[in-house]
ROPA-76672 format. One record per residue: residue in three letters; x, y, z of N, C-alpha, C in turn. Coordinates in steps of 0.1 Angstrom, whole numbers, plus 5000, padded with zeros to 4 digits. Example, Ala and Ser with C-alpha at 12.3 -4.5 7.8 and 13.67 -1.06 7.14 Angstrom:
2
ALA513249435078512349555078513249675078/SER512849785071513749895071512950005079/
This chain:
395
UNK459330330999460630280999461130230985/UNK462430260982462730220963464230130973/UNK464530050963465330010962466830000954/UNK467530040963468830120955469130020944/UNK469629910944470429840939469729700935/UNK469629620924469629470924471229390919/UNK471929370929473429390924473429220924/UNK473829130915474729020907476329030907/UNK476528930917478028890917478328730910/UNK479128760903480028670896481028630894/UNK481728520888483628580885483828590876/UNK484728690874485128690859486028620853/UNK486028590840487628490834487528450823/UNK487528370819487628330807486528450794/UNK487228470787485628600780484428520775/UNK484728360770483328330765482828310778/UNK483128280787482528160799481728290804/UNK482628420805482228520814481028570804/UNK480828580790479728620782478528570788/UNK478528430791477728380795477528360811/UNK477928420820478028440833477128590831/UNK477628740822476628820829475928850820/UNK475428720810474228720803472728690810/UNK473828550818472428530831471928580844/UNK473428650843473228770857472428850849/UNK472128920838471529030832469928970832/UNK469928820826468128750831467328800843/UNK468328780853467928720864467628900870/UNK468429000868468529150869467229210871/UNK466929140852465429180843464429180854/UNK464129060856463528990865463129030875/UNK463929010887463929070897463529210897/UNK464229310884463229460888461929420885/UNK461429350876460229320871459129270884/UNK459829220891459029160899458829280914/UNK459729320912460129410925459329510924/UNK459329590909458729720904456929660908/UNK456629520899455029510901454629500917/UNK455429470928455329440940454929580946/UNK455629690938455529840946456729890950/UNK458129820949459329880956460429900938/UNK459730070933460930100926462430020928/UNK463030020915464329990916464930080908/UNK466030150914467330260911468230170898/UNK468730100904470030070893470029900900/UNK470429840886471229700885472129700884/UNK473029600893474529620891475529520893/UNK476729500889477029350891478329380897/UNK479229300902480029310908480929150907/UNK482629190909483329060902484029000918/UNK484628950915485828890925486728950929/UNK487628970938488329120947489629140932/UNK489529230929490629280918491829220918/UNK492229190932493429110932493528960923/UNK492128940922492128770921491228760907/UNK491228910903491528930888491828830876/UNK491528810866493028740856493728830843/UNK493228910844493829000838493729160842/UNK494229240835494929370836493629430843/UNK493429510849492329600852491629690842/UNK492629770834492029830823491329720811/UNK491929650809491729560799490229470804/UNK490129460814489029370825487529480819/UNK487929590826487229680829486529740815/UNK487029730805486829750790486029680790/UNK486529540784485829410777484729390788/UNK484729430803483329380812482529440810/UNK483329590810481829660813481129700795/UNK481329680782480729660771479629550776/UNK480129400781479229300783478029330791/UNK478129420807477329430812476329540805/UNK476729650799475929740790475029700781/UNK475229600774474729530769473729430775/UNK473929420786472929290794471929390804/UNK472029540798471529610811471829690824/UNK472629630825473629700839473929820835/UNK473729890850473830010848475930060857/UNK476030000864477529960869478529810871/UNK479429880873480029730873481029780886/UNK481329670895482729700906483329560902/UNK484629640905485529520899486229440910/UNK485529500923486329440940487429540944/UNK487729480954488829520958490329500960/UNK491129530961492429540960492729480975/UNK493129360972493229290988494429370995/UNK494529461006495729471009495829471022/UNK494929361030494929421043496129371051/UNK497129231046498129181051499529211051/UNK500229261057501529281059502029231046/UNK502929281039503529251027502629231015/UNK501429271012500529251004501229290992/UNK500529240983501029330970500429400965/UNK500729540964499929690962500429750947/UNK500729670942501329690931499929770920/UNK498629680924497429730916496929840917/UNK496929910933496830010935496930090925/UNK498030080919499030200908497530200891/UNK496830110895496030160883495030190886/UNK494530190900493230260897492830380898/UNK493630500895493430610894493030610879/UNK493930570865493330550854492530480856/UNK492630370859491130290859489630380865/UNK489730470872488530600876488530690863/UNK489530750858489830830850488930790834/UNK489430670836489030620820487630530818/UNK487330530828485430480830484730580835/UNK483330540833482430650842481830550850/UNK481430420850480530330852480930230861/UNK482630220861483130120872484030160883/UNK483930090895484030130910484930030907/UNK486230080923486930020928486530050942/UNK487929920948487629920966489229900968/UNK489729900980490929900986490429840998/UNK490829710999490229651016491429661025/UNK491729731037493429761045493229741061/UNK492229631061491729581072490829471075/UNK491129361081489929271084489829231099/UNK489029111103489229141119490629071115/UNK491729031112492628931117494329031112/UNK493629091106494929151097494529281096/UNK496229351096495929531096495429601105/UNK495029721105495229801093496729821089/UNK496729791072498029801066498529931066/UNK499129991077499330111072500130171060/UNK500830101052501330131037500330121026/UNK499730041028498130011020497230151023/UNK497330211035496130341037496730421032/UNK498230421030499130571028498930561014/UNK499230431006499230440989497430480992/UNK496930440991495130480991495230630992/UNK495830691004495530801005495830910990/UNK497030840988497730860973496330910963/UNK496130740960495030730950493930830952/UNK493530870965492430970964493031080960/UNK494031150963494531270962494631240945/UNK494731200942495031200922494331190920/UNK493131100922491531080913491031260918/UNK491231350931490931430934491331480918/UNK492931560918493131620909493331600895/UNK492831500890492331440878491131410871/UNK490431450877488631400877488331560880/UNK487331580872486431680875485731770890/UNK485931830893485831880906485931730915/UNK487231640912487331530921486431430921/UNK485231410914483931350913484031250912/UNK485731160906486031040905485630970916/UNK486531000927486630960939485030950945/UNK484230960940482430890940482630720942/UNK483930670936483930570925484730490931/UNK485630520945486630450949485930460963/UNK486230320972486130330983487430260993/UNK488030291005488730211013487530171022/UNK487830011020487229951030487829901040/UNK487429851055487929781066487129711075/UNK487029601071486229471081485329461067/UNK485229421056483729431050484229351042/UNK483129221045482829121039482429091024/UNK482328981011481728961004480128991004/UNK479629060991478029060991477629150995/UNK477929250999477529381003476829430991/UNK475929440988475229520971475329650973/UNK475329710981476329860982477629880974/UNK477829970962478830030958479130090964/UNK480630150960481430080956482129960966/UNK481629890974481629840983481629650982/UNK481129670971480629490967481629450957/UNK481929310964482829220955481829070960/UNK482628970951482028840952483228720960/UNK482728630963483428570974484328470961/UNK483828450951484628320943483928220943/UNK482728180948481528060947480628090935/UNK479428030939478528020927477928150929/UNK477328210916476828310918475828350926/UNK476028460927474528560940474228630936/UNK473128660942472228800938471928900957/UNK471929000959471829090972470829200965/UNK470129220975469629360971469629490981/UNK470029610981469929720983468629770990/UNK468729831000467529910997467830071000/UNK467130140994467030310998465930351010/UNK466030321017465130291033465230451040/UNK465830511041465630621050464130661051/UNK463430691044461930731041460930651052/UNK461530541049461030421063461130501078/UNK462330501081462730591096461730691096/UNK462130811084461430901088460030881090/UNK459130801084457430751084457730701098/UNK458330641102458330591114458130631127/UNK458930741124459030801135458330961136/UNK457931001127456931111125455931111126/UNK455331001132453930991134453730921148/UNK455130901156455330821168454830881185/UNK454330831192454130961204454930941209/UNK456230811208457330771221458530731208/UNK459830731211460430701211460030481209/UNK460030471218459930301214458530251208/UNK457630361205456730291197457130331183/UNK458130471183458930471168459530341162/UNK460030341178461330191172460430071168/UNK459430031173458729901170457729961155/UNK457330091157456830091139457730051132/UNK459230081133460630091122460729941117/UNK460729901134460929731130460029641124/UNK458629651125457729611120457729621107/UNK458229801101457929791092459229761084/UNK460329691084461429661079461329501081/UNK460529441089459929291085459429251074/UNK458129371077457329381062457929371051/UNK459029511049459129481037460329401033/UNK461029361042462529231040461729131037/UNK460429071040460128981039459628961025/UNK459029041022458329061008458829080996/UNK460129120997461329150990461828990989/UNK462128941002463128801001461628680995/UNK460628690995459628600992459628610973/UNK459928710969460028760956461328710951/UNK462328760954463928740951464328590955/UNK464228540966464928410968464228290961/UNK463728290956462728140946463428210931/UNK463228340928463628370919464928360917/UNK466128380926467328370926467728190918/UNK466928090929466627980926466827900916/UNK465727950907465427970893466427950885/UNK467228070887468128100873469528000881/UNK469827990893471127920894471628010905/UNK471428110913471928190921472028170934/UNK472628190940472228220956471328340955/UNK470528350968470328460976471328500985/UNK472028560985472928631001472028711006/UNK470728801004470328871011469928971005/UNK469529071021469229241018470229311026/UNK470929391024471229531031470029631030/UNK469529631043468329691049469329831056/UNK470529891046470829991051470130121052/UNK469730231057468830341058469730431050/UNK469630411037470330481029469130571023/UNK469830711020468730811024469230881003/UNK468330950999468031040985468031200986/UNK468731270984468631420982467731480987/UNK466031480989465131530994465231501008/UNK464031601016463931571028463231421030/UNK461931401027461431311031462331171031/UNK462931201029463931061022465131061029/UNK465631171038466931181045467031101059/UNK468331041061468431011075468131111086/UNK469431191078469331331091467831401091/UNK466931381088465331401094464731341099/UNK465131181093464531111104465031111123/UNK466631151120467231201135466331321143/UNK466031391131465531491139464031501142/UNK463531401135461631361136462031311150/UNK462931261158463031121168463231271181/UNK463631361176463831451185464531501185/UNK466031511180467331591182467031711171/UNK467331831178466631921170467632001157/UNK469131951156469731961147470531841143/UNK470331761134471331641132472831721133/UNK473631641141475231691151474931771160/UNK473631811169473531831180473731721194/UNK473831731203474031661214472931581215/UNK473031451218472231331212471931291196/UNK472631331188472331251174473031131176/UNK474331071183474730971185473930861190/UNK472830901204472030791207471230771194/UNK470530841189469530851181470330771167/UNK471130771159471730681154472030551160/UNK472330541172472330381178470930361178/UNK469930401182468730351185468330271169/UNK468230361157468030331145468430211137/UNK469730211144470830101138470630001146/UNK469729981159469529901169467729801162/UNK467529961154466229871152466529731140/UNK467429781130467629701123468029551125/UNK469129611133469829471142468929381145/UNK467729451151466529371157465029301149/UNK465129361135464329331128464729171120/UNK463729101118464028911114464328921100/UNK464928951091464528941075466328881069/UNK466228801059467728781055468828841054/UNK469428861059470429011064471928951051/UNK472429061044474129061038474529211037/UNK475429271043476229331039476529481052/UNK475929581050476329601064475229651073/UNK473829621069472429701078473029771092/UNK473029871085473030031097472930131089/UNK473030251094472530361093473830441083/UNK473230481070474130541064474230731062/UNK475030741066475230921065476130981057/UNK476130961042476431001032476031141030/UNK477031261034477031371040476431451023/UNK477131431013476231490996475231440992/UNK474731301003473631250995472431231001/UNK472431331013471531361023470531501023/UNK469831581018469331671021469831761032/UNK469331671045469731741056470731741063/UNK471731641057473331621062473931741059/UNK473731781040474031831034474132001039/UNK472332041044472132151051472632181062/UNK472732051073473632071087474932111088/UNK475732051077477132101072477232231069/UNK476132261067476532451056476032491072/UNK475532481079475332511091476632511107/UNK477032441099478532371109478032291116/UNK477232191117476732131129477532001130/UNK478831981125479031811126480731871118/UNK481231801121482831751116483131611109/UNK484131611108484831451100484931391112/UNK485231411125485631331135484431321144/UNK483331391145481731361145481531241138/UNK481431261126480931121117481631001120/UNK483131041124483630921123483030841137/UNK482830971148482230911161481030791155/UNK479930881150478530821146479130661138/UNK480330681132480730551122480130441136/UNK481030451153481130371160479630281164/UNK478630331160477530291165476330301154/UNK476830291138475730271127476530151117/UNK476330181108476830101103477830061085/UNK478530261084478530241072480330291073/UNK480130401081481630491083480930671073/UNK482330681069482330861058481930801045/UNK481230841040480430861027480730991021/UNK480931001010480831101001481131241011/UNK482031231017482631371026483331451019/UNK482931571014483731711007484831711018/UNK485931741013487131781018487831891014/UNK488732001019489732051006490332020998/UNK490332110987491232030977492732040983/UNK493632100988494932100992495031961006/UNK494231911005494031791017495631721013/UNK496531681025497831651024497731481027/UNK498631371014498431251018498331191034/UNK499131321043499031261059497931271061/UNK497131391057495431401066494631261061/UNK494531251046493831161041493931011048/UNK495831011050495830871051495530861073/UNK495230941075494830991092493630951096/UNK492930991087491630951090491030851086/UNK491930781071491630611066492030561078/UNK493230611085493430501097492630471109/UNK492030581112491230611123489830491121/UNK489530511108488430461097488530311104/UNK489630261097489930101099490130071112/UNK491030161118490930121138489730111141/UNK488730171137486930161144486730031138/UNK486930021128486429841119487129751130/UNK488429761130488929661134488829631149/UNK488529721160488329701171486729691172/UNK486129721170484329711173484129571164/UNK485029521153484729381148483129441139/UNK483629561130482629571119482629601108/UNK481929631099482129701086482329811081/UNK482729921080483330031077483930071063/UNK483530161057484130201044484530361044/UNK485230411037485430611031485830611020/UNK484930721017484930751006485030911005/UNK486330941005486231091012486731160995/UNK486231270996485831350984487331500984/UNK488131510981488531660984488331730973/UNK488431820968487731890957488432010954/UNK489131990946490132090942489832250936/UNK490632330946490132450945489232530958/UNK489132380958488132430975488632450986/UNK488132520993489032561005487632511020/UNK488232471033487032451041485932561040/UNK485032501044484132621048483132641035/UNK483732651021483232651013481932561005/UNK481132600999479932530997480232460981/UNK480032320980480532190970479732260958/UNK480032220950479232300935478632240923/UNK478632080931478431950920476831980915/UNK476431930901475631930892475331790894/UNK474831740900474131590898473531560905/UNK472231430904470931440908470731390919/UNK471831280923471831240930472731300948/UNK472631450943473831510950473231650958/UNK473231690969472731800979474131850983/UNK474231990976475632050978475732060996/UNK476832090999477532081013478232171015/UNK478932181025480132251035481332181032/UNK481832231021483532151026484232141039/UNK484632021047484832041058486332041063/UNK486232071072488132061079488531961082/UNK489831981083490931851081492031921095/UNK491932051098492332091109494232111105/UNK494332081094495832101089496232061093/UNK496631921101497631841105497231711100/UNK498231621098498231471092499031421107/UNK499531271101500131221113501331101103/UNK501331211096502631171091503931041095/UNK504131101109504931011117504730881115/UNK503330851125502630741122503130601111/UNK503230711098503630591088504630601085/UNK505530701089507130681087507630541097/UNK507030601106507530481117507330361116/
């Protein structure tokens, strides 16, 4: 098991005060891989993350400059800058309007759009301008690759150490960590003779290692001045098989991930977590990041699953659409159709939910994605079925 992320949240503001905010987030960073790497659990990337963009003090581009030099400097390999609060009736969406350059003109910093919580929203003018913003990072960014970099979120709390997904609440600083766990499931359950002795290897073994991770991390958080908020013990899966969700679905029995039963078999997974004792932040369930799966990636070029599939699986794991290939001609109604659908599942089941939907210009459905990157298992561009619901937000 490697661990995605050692993500540091802070606020930003003042430039000296903040110099010295992710100087110590960058200590504490060192650290933690240091201790994590001697422990045995690789670490991917450090990353830090600010206060929701709205609550910002200055310009986005300007933020986004002068931060991310600091964090580069301190080590960091990303920065998120939060999200764009907009889940309330009359919000001001005014910021929206920059984060398409703000994608454009970084490589290294994430935005979020939040247009839902349990109490408020979904904003439907907030999903429609979003929908916007994807469609332009689409046709502005290199086969759309931007949009990696932006997420709409709905129900999702401070501390999530998942990008682009993590902002900071405005307190004293924290530290969360990541894990890349899928590899876990699949060990788990490929060597199981039942079904629930799968489930009780999973959980056992996600005690183990939450525990041994938070015995490391939380004295050390300590130390420097931090909170601990936790782990996301999400089953976030790496490009190879061994490492995929969708195999460990199909180690458990379903003999094509998006065949009939992958839904229980995702609840059961997402059930073990739920069940396992270890310091829990952010959203522990089962992630199905369709480019960043091996076998997601292969079931798609297969047809075995749709957008409205996934969105099913959203109801009973715990992340929503990830990195979904779409067409490039995708029309602001479709995009903003299925943000909505997105945030209705958040907001009625009372969970966490994010999309990050990809369309890719040039591409037509059906077609196979063409991305060059490592962290990436080409796909099936998928359908959108050529209707939006337009109405909806006229009305």
């Amino acid at each position: 098991m490697n661990i995605r992320s050692v993500t540091c949240f802070i606020n930003a503001g003042d430039p000296a005060v903040q110099t010295g905010a992710v100087s110590a987030a960058g200590r504490l960073a060192r650290e933690a891989r240091a201790a994590l790497e001697e422990a045995g659990f690789p670490v991917q990337t450090t990353r830090l993350a600010t206060q929701p963009l709205s609550h910002l003090p200055a310009d986005p581009g300007y933020l986004a400059s002068e931060l991310w030099a600091q964090c580069a400097s301190d080590g960091f390999d990303y920065l998120s800058l939060g999200p764009v609060l907009a889940e309330a009736p009359g919000a001001d969406l005014s910021l929206l309007e920059a984060i398409p350059g703000l994608i454009r003109e970084t490589k290294d910093v994430f935005a979020s759009v939040l247009v839902a919580t349990r109490d408020q929203g979904p904003n439907r003018e907030a999903i429609w301008r979003a929908a916007e913003s994807v469609r332009e990072i689409a046709h502005t960014t290199d086969l759309g690759f931007g949009n990696l970099r932006l997420a709409v979120l709905a129900n999702v709390g401070p501390h999530s150490p998942f990008f682009p997904a993590a902002y900071h609440d405005g307190g004293a600083p924290a530290v969360a960590i990541a894990t890349e766990s899928a590899d876990v499931a699949v060990d788990a359950f490929s060597g199981a003779d039942s079904l629930d002795q799968g489930r009780a290897r999973l959980i056992e073994m996600v005690e183990e290692a939450g525990g041994r991770i938070a015995g490391l991390i939380d004295p050390l958080a300590g130390r420097h001045g931090f909170r601990f908020a936790g782990i996301d013990f999400s089953l976030a899966p790496f490009p190879e098989e061994a490492r995929s969700i969708g195999a460990a679905v199909e180690r458990m029995g379903v003999e094509r991930f998006g065949a009939p039963g992958t839904l229980f078999a995702v609840a059961l997974l997402t059930d073990c977590l739920r069940s396992a004792d270890y310091p829990r932040c952010g959203f522990n369930g089962v992630m199905l990041p369709v480019l960043e799966d091996a076998t997601l990636a292969a079931r798609s070029r297969e047809e075995m699953f749709t957008v409205n599939d996934l969105l099913l699986y959203s109801a009973v794991c715990g992340t929503g659409l990830d990195t979904v290939p779409l067409p490039g001609d995708a029309t602001e109604a479709e995009l903003a159709g299925v943000l909505l659908d997105m945030a209705t599942l958040a907001q009625r089941l009372d969970k966490p939910l994010t999309a990050r939907l990809m369309p890719i210009p040039g591409a037509r459905a059906g077609e196979i994605t063409q991305f060059d990157f490592d962290y990436f298992a080409n796909g099936r561009v998928l359908d959108l079925k050529g209707w939006g619901s337009r109405g909806l937000f006229a009305r």
